[in-house]
MIMAR-175968 format. One record per residue (C-alpha): residue in three letters; x, y, z. Coordinates in Angstrom, 2 decimals, decimal comma. Layout:
BEGIN
[r 'ALA'; [X; Y; Z]]
...
! end
This chain:
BEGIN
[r 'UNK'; [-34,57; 114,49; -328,06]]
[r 'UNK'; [-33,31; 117,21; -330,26]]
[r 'UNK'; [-36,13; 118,99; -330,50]]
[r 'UNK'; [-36,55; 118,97; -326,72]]
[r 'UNK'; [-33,28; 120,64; -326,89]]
[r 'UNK'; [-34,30; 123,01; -329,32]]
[r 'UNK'; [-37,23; 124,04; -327,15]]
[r 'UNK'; [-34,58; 124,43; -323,81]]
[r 'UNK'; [-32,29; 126,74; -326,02]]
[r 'UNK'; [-34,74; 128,77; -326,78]]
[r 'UNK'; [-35,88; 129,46; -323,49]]
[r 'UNK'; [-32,78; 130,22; -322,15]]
[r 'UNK'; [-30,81; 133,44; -322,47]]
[r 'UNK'; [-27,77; 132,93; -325,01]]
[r 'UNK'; [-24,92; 133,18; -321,74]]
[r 'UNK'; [-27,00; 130,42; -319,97]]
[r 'UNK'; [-27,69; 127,91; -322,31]]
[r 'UNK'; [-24,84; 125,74; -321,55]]
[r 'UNK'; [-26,49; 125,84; -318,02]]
[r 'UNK'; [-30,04; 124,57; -318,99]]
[r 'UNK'; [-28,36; 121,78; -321,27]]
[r 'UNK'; [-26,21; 120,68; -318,51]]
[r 'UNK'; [-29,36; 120,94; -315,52]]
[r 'UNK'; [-31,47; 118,61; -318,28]]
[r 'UNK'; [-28,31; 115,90; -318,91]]
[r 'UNK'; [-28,30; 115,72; -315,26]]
[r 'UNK'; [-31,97; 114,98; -314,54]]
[r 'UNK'; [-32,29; 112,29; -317,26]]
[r 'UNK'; [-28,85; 110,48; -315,60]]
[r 'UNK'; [-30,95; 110,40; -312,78]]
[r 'UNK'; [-33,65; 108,87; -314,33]]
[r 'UNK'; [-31,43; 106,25; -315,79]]
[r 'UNK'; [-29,64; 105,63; -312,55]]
[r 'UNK'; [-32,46; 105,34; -310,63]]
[r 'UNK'; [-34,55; 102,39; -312,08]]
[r 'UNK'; [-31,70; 99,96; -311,67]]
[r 'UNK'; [-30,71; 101,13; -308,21]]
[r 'UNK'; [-34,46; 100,25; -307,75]]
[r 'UNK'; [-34,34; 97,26; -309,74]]
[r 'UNK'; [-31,64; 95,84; -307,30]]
[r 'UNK'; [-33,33; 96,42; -303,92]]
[r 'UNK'; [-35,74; 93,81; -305,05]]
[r 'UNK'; [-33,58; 91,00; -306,69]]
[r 'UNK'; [-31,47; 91,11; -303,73]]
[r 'UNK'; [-34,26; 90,67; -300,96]]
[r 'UNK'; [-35,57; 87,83; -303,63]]
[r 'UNK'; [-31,77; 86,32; -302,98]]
[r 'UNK'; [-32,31; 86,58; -299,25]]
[r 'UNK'; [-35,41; 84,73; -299,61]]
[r 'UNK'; [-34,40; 81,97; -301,82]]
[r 'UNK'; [-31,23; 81,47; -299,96]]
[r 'UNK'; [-33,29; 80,58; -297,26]]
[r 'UNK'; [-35,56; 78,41; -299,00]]
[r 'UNK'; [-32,68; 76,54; -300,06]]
[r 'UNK'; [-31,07; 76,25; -296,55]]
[r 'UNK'; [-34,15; 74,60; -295,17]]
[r 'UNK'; [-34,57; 72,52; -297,83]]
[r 'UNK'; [-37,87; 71,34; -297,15]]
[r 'UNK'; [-41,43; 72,66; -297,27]]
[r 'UNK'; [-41,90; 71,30; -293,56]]
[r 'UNK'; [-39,81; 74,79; -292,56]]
[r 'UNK'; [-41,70; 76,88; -294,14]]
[r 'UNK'; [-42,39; 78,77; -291,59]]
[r 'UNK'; [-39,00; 80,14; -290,75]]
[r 'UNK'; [-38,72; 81,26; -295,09]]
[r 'UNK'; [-42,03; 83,11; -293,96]]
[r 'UNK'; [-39,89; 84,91; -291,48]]
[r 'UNK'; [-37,13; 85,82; -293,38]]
[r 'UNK'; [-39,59; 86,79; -296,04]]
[r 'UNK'; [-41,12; 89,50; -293,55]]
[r 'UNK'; [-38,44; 90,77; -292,25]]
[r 'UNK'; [-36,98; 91,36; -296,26]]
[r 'UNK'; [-39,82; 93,29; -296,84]]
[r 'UNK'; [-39,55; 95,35; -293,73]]
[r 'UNK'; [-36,18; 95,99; -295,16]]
[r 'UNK'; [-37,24; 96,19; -298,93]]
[r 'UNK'; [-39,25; 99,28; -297,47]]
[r 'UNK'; [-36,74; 100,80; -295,80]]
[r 'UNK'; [-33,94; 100,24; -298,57]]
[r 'UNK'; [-36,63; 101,93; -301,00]]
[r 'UNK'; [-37,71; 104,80; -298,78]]
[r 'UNK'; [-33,83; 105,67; -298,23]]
[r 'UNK'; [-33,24; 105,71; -302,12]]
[r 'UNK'; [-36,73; 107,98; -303,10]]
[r 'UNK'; [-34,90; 110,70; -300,16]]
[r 'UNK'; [-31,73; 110,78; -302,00]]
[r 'UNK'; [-33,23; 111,02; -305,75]]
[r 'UNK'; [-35,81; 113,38; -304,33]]
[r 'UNK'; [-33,07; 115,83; -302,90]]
[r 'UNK'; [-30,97; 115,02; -306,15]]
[r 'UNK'; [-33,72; 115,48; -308,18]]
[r 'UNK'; [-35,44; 118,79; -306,10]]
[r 'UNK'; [-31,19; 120,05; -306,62]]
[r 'UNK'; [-31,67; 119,96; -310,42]]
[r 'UNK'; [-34,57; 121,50; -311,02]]
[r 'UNK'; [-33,64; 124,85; -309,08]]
[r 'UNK'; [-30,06; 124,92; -310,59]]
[r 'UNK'; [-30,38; 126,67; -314,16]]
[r 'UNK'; [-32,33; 129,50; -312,34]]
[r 'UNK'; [-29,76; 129,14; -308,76]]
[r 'UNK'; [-26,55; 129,84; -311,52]]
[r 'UNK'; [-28,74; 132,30; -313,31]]
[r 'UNK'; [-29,34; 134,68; -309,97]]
[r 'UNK'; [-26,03; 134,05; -308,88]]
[r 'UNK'; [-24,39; 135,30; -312,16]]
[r 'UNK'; [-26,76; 138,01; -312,51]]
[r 'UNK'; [-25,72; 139,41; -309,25]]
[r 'UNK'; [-22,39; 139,17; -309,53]]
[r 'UNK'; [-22,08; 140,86; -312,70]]
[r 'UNK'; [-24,30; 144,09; -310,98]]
[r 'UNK'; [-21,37; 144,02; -308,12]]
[r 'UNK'; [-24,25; 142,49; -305,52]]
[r 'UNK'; [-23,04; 140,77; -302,68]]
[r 'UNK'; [-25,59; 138,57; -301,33]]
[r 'UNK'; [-25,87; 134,82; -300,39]]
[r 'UNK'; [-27,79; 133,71; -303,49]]
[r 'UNK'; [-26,87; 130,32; -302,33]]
[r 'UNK'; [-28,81; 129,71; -299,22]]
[r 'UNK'; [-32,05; 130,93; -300,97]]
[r 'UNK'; [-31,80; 128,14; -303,58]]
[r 'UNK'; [-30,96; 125,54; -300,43]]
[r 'UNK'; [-34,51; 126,78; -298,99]]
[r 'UNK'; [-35,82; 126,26; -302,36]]
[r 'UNK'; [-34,88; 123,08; -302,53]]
[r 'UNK'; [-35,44; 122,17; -299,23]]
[r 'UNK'; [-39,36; 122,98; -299,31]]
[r 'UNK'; [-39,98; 121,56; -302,50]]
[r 'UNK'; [-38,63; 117,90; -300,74]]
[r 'UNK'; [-40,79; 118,47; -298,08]]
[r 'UNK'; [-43,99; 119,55; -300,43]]
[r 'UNK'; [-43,21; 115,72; -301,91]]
[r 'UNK'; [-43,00; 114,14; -298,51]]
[r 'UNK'; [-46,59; 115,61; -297,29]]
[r 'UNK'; [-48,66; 115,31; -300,53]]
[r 'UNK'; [-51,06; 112,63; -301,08]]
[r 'UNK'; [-52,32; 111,18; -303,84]]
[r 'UNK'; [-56,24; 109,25; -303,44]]
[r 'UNK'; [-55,77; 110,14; -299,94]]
[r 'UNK'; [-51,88; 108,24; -299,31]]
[r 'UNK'; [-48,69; 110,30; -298,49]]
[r 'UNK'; [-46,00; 108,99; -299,97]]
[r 'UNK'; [-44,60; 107,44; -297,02]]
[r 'UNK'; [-48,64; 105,06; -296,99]]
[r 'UNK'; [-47,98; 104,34; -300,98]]
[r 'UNK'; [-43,94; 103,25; -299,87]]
[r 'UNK'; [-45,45; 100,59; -297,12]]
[r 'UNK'; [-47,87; 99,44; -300,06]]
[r 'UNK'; [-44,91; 98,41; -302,39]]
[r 'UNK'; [-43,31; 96,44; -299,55]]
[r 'UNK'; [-46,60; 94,46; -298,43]]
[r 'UNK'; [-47,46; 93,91; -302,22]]
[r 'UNK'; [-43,34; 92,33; -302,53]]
[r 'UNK'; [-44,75; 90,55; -299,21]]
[r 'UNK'; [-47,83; 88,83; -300,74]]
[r 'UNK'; [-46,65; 88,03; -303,87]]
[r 'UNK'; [-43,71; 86,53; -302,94]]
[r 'UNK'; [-45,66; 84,42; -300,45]]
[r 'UNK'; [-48,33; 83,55; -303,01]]
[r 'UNK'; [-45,67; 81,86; -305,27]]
[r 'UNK'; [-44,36; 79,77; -302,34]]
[r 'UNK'; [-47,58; 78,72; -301,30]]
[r 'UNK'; [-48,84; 77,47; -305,11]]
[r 'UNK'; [-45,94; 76,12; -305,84]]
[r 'UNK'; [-45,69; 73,89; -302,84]]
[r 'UNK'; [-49,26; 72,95; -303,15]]
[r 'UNK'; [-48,35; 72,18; -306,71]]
[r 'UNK'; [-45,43; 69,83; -305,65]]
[r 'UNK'; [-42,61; 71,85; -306,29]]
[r 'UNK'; [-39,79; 71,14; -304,35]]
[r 'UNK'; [-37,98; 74,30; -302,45]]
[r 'UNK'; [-34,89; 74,39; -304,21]]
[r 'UNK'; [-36,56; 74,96; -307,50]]
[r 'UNK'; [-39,29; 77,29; -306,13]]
[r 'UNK'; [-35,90; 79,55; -304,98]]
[r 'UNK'; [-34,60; 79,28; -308,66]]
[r 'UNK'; [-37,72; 80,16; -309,87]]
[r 'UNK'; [-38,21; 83,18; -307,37]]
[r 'UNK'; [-34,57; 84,56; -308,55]]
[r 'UNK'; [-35,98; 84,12; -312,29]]
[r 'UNK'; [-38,71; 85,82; -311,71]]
[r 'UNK'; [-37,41; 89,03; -310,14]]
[r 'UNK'; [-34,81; 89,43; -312,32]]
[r 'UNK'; [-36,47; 89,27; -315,28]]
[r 'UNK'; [-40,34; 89,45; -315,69]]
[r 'UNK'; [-43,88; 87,26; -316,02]]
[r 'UNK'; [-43,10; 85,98; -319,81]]
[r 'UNK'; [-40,07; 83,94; -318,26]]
[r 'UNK'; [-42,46; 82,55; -315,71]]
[r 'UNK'; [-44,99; 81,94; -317,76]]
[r 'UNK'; [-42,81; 80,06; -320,12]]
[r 'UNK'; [-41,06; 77,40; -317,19]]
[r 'UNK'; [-43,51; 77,40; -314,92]]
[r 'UNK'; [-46,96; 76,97; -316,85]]
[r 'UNK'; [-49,25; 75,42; -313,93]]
[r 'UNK'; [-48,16; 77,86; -311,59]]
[r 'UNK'; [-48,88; 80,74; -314,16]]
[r 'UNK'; [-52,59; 79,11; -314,59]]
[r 'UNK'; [-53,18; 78,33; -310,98]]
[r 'UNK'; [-52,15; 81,54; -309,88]]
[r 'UNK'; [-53,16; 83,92; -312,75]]
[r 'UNK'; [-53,25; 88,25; -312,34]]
[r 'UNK'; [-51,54; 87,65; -309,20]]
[r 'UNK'; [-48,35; 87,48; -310,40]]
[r 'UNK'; [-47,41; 91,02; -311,57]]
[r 'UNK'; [-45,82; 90,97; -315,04]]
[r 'UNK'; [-43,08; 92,50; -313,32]]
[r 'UNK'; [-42,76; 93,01; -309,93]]
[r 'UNK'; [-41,06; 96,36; -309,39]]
[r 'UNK'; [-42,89; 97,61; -312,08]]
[r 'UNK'; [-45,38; 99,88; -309,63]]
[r 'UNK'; [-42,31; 100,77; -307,24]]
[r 'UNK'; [-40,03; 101,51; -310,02]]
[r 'UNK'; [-43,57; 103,98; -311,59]]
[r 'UNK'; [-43,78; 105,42; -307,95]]
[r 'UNK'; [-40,12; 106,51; -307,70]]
[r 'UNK'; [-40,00; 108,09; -311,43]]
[r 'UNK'; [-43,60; 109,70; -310,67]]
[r 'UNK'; [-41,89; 111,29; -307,50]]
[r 'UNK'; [-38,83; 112,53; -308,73]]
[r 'UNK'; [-40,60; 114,50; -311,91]]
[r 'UNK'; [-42,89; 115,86; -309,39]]
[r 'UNK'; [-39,35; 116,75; -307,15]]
[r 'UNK'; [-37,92; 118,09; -310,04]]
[r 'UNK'; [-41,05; 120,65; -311,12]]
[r 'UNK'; [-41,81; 121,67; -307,48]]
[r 'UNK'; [-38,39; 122,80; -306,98]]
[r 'UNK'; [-38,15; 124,05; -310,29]]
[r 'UNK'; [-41,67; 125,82; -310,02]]
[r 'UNK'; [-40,25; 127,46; -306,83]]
[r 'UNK'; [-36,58; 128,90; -307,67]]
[r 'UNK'; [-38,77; 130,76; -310,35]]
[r 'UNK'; [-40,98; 132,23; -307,57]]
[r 'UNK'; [-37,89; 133,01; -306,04]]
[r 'UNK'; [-35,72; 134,42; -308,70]]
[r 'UNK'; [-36,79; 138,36; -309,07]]
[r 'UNK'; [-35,27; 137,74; -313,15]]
[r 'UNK'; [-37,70; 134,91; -314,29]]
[r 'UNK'; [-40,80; 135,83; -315,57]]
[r 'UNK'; [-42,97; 132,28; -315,82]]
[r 'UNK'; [-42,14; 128,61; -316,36]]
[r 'UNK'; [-41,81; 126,54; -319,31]]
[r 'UNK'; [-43,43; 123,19; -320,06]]
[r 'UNK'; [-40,84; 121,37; -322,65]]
[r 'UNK'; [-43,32; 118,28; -324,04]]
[r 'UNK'; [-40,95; 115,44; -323,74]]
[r 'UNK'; [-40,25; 113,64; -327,59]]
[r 'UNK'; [-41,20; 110,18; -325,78]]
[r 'UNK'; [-44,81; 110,73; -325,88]]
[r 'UNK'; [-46,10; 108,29; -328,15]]
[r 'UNK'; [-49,45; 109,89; -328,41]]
[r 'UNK'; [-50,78; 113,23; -327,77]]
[r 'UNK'; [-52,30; 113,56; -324,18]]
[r 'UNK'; [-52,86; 116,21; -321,75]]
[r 'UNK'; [-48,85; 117,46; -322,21]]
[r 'UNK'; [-49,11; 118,11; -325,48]]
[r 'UNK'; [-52,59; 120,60; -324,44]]
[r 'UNK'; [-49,67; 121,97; -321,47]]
[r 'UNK'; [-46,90; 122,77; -323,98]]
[r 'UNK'; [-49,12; 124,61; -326,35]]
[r 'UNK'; [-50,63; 126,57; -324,08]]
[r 'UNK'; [-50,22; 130,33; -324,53]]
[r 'UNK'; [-51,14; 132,97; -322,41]]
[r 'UNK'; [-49,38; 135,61; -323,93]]
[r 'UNK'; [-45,63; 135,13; -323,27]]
[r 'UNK'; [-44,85; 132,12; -325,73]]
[r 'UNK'; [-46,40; 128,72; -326,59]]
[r 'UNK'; [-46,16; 126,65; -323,16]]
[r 'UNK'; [-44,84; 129,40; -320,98]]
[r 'UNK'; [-46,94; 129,71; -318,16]]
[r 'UNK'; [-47,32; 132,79; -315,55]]
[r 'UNK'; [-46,27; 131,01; -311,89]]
[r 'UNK'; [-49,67; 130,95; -310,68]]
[r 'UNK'; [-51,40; 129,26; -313,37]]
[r 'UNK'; [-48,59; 126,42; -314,23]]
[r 'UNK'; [-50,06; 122,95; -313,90]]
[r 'UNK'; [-49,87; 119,88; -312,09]]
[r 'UNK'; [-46,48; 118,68; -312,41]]
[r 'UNK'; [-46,51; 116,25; -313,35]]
[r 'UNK'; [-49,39; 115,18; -315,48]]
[r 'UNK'; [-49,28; 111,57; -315,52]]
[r 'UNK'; [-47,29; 109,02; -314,10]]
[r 'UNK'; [-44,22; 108,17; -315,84]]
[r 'UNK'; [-44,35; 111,65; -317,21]]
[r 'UNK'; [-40,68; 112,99; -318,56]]
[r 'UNK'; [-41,73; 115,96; -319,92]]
[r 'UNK'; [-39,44; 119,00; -318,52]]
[r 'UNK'; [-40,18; 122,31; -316,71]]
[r 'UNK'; [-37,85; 125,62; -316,97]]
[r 'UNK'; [-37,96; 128,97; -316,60]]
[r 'UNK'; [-37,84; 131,67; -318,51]]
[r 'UNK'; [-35,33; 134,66; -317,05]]
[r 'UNK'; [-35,51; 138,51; -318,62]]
[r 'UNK'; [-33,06; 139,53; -320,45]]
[r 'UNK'; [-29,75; 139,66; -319,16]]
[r 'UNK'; [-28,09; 142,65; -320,04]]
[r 'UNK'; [-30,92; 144,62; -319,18]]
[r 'UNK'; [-31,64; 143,05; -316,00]]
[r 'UNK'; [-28,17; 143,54; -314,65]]
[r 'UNK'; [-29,01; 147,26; -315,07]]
[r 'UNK'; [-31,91; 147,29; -313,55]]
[r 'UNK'; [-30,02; 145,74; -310,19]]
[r 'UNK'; [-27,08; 148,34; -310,57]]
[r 'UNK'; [-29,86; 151,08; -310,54]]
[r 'UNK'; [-31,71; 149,24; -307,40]]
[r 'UNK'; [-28,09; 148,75; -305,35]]
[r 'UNK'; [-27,63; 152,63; -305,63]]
[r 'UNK'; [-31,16; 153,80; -305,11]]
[r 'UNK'; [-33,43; 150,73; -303,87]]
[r 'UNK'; [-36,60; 152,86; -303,87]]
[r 'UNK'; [-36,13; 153,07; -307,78]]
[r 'UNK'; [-36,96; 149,50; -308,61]]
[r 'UNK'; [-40,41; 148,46; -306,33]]
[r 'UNK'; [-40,46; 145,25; -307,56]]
[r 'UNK'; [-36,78; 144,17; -306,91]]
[r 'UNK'; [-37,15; 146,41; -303,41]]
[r 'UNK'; [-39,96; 143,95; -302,94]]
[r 'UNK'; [-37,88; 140,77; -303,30]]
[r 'UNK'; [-35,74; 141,70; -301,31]]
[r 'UNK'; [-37,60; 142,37; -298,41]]
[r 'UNK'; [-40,42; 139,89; -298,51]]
[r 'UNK'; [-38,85; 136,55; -300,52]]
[r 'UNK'; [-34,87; 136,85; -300,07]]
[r 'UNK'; [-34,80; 138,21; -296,26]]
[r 'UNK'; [-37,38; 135,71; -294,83]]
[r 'UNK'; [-35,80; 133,20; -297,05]]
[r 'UNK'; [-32,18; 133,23; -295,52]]
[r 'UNK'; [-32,56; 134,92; -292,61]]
[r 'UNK'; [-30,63; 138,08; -293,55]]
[r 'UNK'; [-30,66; 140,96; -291,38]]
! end
């Protein structure tokens, strides 16, 4: 980790580093927060489900555990979907903030009054609604959320039907549905042996594994877009940064990313050629952008404020990114 810190300091400008430290702490809480909340959804519609199979008692009512077993996964979906839109727009939030407190300081310190704010709400804004409409082998993400709740579906209804056929009676196929969920396949495996062999790869070693894969897949790729895009939308920052995260255990594609150099620095990328982000699932590797310097740049806006035809590119800014942006007259 400390050399992923290393790499962050040295992108950003000595006043801001504080602010690219704190916008990284914040992403990985996230991340740490996230796979439990996750974790949850599922062990409580698994208590749902074996409280029912206990309240009937019998395999003759199977049909009504079959109901409540549907309707948890209706709700499994919808309890899921609800928590990927809040770490989305938590996660969209970080990656535009080092370059949002960047502008905004910039500004202030050339004596600029203008609503830096609303530009990085936009920012953020679009890059949530880039990760609602992409799709991956053809799926938006809303077609790969109803896959995780008809996959809790079957193989939740799978273990109730071979364990019944096997003789089991309901009470312990609830206990060993709770089990399950709340820990993984090796527990299974280890109580419930003829189950394991009858049923085989169709119990998942764990469960949530491919929803909890989804969700961190999603928010890295929140995180980059809207990082990716308060760049384009910062007239200071000059390309993008891809920080190779230290929990690569073997070199893949990131490591080609973060050595990449076209000129401005090993793994700083012009915004038009920065990759997919981000390159693998799981992937924790990091994204941020690289500002001029400051000093000079606040000079360069006091010069613009007095004479705006003396600075094309920041004249340019203005009028096509910031004015369209947030609506300014």
């Amino acid at each position: 980790m400390s050399k992923e810190m290393d790499e962050i300091k040295k992108v950003a400008p000595d006043p801001y580093k504080r602010w690219a430290l704190e916008a990284r702490k914040q992403y990985l809480d996230l991340r740490l927060r996230q796979d439990p909340d996750i974790r949850l959804l599922y062990i409580r519609a698994t208590k749902r489900v074996a409280a029912k199979l206990k309240e009937v008692g019998s395999s003759r009512y199977l049909e009504q555990v079959y109901m409540t077993l549907r309707m948890e996964a209706d709700r499994l979906r919808g309890d899921y979907t609800q928590s990927l839109e809040s770490y989305i727009m938590k996660a969209a939030a970080c990656g535009s903030d080092f370059s949002r407190l960047v502008t905004m300081d910039l500004f202030e310190k050339a004596g600029i009054d203008l609503d830096i704010r609303n530009l990085y709400y936009a920012v953020n804004r679009q890059a949530v609604e880039v990760c609602w409409a992409r799709t991956t082998k053809g799926l938006r993400l809303s077609d790969r959320i109803w896959k995780q709740g008809e996959k809790y579906h079957t193989t939740v209804r799978n273990i109730i039907q071979e364990s019944i056929a096997l003789g089991q009676d309901v009470v312990t196929t609830a206990r060993m549905l709770e089990k399950y969920v709340q820990n993984d396949k090796r527990t299974f495996v280890r109580d419930y042996p003829a189950i394991t062999n009858r049923m085989g790869s169709r119990i998942p070693n764990d469960i949530c594994y491919e929803a909890l894969r989804l969700a961190r897949t999603e928010m890295s790729a929140a995180f980059g877009e809207a990082s990716l895009a308060a760049g384009r939308v910062s007239p200071s920052a000059i390309g993008t940064k891809w920080v190779l995260s230290p929990s690569h255990p073997f070199a893949d594609i990131c490591d080609a990313h973060a050595a990449h150099d076209e000129g401005m620095g090993r793994g700083v990328y012009s915004f038009g050629s920065f990759p997919v982000f981000p390159a693998h699932p799981n992937c924790i590797c990091y994204t941020i952008n690289v500002h001029a310097d400051p000093d000079e740049f606040v000079q360069r806006l006091k010069r613009w404020t007095k004479q705006p035809g003396s600075d094309e590119e920041l004249e340019t800014w203005y009028q096509k990114t910031y004015k369209p942006m947030t609506g300014a007259a």
